[in-house]
N, C-alpha and C positions, 0 to 999 in steps of 0.2 A: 117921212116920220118913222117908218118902221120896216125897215130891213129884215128877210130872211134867207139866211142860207142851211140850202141843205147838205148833208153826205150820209155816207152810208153804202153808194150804189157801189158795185162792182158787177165779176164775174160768177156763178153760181152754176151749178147743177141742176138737172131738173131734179125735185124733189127737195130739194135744199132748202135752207131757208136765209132768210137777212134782214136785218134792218135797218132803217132808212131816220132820221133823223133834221129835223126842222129847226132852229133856233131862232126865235126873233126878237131883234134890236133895235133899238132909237129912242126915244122919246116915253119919259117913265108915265108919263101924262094919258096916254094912250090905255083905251082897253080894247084886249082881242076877244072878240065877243066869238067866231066859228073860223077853225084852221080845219084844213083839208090838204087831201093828196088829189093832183090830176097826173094822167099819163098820156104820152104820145107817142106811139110807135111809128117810124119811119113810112110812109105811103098811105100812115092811118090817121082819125082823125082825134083830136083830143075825147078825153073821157073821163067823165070824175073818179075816182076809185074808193076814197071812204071821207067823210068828214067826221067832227067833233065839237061839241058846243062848250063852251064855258062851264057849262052846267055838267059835262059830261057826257050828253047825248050823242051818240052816234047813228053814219047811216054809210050803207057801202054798199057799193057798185055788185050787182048780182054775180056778176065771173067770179066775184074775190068771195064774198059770202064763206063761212067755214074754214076759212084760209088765211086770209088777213085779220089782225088786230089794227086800230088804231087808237092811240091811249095820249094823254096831256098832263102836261105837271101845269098848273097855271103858273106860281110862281116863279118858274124858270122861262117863261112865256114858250116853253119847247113843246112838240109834237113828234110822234112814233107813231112809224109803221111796219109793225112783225110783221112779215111777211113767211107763210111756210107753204111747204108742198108748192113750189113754184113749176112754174110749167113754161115752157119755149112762151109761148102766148103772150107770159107775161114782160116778156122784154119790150122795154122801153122807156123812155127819160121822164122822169118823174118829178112834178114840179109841186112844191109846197103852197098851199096859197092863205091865206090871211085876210080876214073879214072884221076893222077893227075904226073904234071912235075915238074921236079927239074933239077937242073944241070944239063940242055937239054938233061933229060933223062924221058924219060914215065914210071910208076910204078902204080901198084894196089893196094889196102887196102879194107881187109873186116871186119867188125866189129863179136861179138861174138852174136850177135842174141839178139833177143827179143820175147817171145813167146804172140801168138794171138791166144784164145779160144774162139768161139762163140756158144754158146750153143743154143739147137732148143728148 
């Protein structure tokens, strides 16, 4: 019912910044009630990194705290993640995810990632 992909990811600097961008599609019927970012770094294990409510509520992962924005257009069903002052730490695939109802029924979507490298 509701596809998202993401981009955004590349190569960066520490120190640098980027951002990462969600778009989701399918079914106009549907509402995305909370989109988030999770990340997963190679030998590590996944972890959420910030979400976003419908309403606008936010909440994010203590490492990012001061560092990460995450902001929502509803209309456009899209989601951002300004990401600044990146650090090595932060590298890792970044996947979008989506907490959304349809025919009063609750369902999940996660996008195919987007890679974030920050080099020291």
């Amino acid at each position: 019912q509701v596809q998202l992909v993401e981009s955004g990811g590349g190569l960066v600097q520490a120190g640098g910044s980027l951002r990462l961008s969600c778009a989701a599609s399918g079914s106009i019927f549907a509402i995305i009630n909370t989109m988030g970012w999770h990340r997963q770094a190679p030998g590590k294990r996944r972890e959420l990194v910030a979400t976003i409510t419908r309403g606008g509520s936010t909440n994010f992962a203590d490492s990012v705290k001061g560092r990460f924005t995450i902001s929502r257009d509803n209309a456009k069903n899209t989601i951002y993640l300004q990401m600044n002052s990146l650090k090595p730490e932060d590298t890792a695939a970044y996947y979008c995810n989506a907490d959304y109802s349809s025919d009063y029924n609750r369902y999940e979507s996660w996008g195919q990632g987007t890679q974030v490298t920050v080099s020291s």
